[in-house]
C-alpha positions in Angstrom: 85.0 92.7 107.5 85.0 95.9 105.5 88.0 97.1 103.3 89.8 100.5 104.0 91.6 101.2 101.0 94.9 104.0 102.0 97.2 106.0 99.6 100.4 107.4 101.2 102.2 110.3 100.0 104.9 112.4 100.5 108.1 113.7 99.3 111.6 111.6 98.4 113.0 110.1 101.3 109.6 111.0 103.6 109.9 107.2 104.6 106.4 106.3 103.5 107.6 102.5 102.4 109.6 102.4 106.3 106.3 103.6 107.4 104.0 100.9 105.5 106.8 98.1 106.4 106.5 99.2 110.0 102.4 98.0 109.8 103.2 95.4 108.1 105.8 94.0 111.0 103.6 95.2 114.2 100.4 93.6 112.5 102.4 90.2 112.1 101.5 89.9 108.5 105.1 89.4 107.4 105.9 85.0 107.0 109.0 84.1 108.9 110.9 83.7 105.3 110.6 87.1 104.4 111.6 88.2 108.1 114.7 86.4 107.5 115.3 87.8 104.2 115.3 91.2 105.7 117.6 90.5 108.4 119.8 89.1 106.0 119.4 92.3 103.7 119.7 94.7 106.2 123.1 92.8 107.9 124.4 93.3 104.3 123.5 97.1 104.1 125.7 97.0 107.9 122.7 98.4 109.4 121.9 97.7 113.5 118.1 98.1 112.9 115.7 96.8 110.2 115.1 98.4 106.9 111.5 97.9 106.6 111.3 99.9 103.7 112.9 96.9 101.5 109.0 94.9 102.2 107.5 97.3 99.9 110.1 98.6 97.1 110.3 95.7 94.9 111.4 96.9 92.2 115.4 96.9 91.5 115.9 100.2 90.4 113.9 101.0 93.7 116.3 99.7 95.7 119.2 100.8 94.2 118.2 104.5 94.0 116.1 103.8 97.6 112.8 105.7 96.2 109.7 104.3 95.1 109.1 104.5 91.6 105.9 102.9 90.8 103.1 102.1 92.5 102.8 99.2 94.8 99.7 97.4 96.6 100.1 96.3 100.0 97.5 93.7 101.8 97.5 93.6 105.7 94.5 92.9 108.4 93.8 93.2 112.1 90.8 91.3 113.6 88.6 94.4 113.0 89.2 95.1 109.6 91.0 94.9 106.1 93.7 97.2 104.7 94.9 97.8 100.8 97.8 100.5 101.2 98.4 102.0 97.7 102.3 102.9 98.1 102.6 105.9 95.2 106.2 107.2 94.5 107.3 111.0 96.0 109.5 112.3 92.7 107.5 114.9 91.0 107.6 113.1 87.7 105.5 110.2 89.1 102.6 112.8 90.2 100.7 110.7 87.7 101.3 107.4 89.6 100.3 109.1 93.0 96.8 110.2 91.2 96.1 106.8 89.8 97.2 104.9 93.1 95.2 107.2 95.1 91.9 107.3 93.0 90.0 104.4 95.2 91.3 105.7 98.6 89.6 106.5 101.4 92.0 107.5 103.4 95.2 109.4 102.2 98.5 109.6 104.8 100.3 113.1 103.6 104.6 111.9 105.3 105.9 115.4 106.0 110.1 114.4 107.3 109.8 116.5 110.2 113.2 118.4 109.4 112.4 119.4 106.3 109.1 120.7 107.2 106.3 121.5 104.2 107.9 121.3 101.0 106.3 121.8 97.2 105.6 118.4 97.1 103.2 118.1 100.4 101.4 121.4 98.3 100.6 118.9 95.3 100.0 116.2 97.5 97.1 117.7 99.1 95.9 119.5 96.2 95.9 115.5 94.9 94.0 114.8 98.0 91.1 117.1 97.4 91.2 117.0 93.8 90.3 112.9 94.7 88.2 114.1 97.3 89.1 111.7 99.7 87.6 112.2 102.7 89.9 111.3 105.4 93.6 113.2 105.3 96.1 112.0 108.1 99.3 114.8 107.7 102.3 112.0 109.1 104.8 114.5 110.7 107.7 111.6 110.4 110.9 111.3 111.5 110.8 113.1 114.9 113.4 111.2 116.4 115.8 113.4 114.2 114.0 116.7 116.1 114.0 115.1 119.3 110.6 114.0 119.5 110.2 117.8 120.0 106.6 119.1 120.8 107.5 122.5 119.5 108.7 121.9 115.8 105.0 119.4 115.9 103.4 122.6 116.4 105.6 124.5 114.1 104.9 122.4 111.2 101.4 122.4 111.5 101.1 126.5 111.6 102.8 126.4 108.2 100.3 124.0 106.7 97.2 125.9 107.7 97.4 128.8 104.9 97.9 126.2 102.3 95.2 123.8 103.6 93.3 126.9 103.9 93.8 127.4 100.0 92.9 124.1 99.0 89.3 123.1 98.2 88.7 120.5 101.1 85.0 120.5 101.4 83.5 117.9 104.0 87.0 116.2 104.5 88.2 115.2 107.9 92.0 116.1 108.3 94.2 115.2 111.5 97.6 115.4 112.4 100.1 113.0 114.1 103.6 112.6 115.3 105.5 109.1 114.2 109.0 108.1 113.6 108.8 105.2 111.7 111.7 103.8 112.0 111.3 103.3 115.5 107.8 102.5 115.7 106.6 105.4 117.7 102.8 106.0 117.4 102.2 103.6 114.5 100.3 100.9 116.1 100.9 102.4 119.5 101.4 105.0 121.4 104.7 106.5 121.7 106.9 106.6 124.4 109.1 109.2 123.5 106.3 111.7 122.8 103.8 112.2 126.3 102.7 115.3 125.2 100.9 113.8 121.9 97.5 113.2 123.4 96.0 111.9 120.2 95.5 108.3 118.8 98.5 106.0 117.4 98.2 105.7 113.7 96.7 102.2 113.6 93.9 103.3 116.3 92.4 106.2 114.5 92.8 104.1 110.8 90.8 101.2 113.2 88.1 103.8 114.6 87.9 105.4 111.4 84.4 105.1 110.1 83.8 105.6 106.5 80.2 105.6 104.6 79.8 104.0 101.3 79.3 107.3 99.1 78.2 104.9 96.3 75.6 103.0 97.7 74.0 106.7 98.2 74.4 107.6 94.9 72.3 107.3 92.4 71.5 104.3 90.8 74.7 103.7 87.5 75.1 100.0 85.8 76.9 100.1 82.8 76.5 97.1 80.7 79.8 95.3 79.6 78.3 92.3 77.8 74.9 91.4 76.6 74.9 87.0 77.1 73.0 84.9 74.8 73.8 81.9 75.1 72.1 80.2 72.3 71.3 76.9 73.7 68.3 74.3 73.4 67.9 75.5 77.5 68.4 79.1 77.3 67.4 79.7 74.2 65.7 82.9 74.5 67.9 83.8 77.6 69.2 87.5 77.6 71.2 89.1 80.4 73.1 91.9 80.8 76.5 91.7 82.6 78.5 94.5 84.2 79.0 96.0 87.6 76.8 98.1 89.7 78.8 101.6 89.7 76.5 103.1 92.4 73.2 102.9 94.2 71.0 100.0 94.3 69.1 98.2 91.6 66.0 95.8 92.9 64.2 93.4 90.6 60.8 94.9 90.2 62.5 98.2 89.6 61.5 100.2 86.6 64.6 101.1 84.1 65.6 103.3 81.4 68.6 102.8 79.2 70.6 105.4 78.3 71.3 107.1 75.9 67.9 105.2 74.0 65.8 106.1 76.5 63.8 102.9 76.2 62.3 101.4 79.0 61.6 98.2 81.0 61.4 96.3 84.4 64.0 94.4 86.1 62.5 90.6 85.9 65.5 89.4 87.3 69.7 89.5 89.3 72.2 87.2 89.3 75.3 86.8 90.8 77.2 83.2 89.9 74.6 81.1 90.6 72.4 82.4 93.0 69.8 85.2 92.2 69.1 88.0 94.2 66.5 90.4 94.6 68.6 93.1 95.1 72.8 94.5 94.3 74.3 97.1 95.9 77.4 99.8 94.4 80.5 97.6 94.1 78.5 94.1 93.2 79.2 92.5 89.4 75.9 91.1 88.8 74.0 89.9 85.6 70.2 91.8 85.5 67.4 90.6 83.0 64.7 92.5 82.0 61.3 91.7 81.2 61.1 93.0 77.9 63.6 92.9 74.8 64.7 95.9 73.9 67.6 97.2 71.9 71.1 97.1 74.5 74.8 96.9 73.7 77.8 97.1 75.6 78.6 100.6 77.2 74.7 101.1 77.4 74.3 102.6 81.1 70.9 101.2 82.8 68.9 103.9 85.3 66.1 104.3 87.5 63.2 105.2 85.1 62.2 108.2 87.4 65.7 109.2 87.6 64.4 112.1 84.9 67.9 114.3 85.1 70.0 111.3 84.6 72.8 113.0 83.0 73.9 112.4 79.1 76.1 115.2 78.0 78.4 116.0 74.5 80.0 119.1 75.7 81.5 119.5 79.2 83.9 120.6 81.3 86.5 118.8 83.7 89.8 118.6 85.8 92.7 116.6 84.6 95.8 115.9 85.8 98.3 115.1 82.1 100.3 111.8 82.2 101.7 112.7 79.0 105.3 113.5 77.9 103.9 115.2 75.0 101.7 118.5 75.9 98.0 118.7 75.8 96.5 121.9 73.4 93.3 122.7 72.7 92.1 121.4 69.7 93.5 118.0 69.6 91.2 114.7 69.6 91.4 111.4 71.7 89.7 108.6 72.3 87.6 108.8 76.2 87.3 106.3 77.6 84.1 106.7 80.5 84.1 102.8 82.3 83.2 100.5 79.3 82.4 103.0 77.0 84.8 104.1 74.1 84.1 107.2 72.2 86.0 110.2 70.4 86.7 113.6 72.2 87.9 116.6 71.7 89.5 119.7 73.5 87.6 122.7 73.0 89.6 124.7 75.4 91.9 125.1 78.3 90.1 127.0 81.1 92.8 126.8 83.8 95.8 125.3 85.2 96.3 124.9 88.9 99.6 126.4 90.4 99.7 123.9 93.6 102.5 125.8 95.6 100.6 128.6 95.4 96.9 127.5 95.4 96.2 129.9 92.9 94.5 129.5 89.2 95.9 130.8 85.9 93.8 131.5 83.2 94.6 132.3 79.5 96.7 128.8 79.3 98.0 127.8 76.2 98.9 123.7 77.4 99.3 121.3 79.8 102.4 119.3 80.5 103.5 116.4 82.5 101.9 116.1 85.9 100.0 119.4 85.6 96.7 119.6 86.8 94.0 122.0 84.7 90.3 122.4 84.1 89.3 121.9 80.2 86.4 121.5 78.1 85.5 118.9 76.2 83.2 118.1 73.6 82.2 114.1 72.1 81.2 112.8 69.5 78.5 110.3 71.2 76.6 111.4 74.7 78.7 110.6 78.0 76.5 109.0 80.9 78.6 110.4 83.6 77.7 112.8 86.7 80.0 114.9 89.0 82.6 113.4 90.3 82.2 114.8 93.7 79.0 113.1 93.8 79.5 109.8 92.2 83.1 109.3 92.3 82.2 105.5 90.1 80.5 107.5 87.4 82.3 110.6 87.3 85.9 109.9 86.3 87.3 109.1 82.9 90.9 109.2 81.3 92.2 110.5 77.6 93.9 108.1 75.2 95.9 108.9 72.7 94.2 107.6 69.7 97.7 106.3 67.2 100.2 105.3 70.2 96.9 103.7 73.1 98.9 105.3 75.6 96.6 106.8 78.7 97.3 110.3 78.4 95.0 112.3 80.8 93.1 111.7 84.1 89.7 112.9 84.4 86.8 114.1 86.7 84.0 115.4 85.8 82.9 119.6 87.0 
């Protein structure tokens, strides 16, 4: 069965976890201990109903404040398919933990609480959303049991979101709409009864009809090598493979190679994967490839296609970023980027822009970046970087910042 990996966002009090325990209870993939538990919890809280948000905030502080603070991974599964739900926190201050739990999604489920309507945070949520390109949005208009399951606020809600999804960059992204209350299970794994005018899909339906291609396996062809094995034994003695994982395309043996940034170049003699060889890997697979000729590779080498001529290897270029750190990026500054395996010094050259997300406009002439701000910058390294556009490779495309003295990540970035 294939894995659909989902991020959920949304403002404080949205009910993303309620919405996330609700699959969780309709699929059946809670144990009877844990159903008890929350009966027990939720008799204690005095409340007549279940509060399935307690299945995904963990943490203590989570459920004594009743947000979600960091990000949690949820596993669930129907007979067609797998799920990973990557539950991100709503406060602004954890932007950084929605970027990082969303950056493997496929599909991202934007809460809007139907009373509220669209607030600043649904602005940086999508802006998130295309920044990530993800290519499947579902906009959750939740809690519509509080507007009486009323057709017409539905409506009203989604007028106000098409200038700002208008604004936002979402190129080749399929983005739907849908009706749920959560806390009452309507149109989450079925249709609702409270809501006859909906003529759409439940929530569970279109995430089980959803069909996504593998961007990767189309990509070009990326393995970046994370340890060179020699084992040095009487058997193996002259034994030398190259271990990492395929980051996109295919590699087959046979195939011609260059490494980058050497530019030397060989043929693929053989692939291994535990103990059974292959004669081919695919985007996604850790593998172990030989060549048929020694030449000189280390870790954080990247193997390509030899006729892959415009194979990217670049010291100065330009990217987004969202900032993780407390303390303010400025041009100027150097860190240590790390791109996959490999580790190499960078520095700012410049600023270019910062992204006002309740807006959807650009400002130039910016002096920093702060917390949770998103920008465009240059960049310039001291070794060559191996990486494409992230909106074409996704795998090879994205990197982060750290900060050199205290090894804290301090940036998120993706390739222009």
């Amino acid at each position: 069965m294939d894995i659909l990996r989902i991020a959920t966002a949304g403002s404080v009090d949205d009910g993303k976890s309620t919405l996330i325990g609700r699959l969780l209870y309709e699929t059946q993939s809670i144990t009877k201990d844990k159903i008890e538990a929350l009966e027990s919890a939720s008799k204690r809280k005095g409340l007549d109903f279940l509060d399935l948000s307690l299945l995904t905030d963990g943490l203590i502080a989570e459920r004594e404040q009743g947000i979600t603070i960091d990000v949690a991974h949820i596993y669930f599964s129907t007979p067609n398919r797998k799920y990973i739900i990557a539950d991100t926190p709503g406060h602004v201050e954890y932007t950084r933990n929605m970027v990082t739990g969303a950056s493997t999604a496929n599909v991202s489920l934007i809460l809007i609480d139907a009373r509220q309507g669209v607030v600043e945070q649904t602005a940086r949520h999508l802006s998130i959303a295309s920044l990530l390109r993800i290519p499947k949005v579902v906009v959750c208009i939740n809690k519509m049991d509080l507007v009486q399951y009323s057709e017409a606020r539905f409506n009203e809600i989604i007028e106000s979101l098409k200038p700002l999804i208008s604004n936002t960059q979402f190129e080749g992204q399929e983005i739907s709409y849908l009706p749920i209350s959560s806390l009452f299970g309507q149109n989450i794994t079925k249709k609702s009864d409270q809501m006859n005018w909906y003529t759409g899909e439940s929530l569970l339906n279109e995430l089980e009809a959803y069909e996504f291609a593998n961007q990767l396996s189309q990509a070009e062809s990326r393995f970046q090598v994370q340890w060179v094995i020699r084992p040095k034994t009487e058997e193996f003695h002259d034994y030398r493979g190259y271990a990492g994982k395929i980051a996109s395309g295919t590699f087959k043996v046979g195939d011609k190679i260059r490494v980058l940034p050497t530019g030397q170049e060989s043929t693929i003699s053989s692939i291994e994967k535990f103990q059974d060889k292959l004669e081919k890997a695919d985007a996604g697979e850790s593998v172990v490839i030989s060549l048929a000729t020694d030449v000189d590779i280390s870790r954080g080498n990247t193997l390509v296609l030899a006729n892959d001529l415009d194979a990217p290897q670049m010291k100065e270029f330009s990217a987004k970023i969202c900032w993780l750190d407390q303390q303010a990026l400025v041009p100027g500054k150097t860190y240590l980027l790390q791109h996959g395996v490999h580790l190499g010094k960078a520095k700012i050259s410049q600023i270019e822009s910062r992204l006002d997300v309740i807006n959807q406009t650009v400002e130039t002439d910016i002096q920093s970046l702060k917390l949770n701000e998103i920008g465009s910058i240059s960049l310039r390294t001291a070794q060559p970087v191996m990486a494409d556009a992230y909106e074409k490779n996704p795998a090879n495309g994205s990197f982060i910042l750290i900060d050199e003295f205290s090894n804290s990540t301090v940036g998120v970035g993706f390739l222009n």
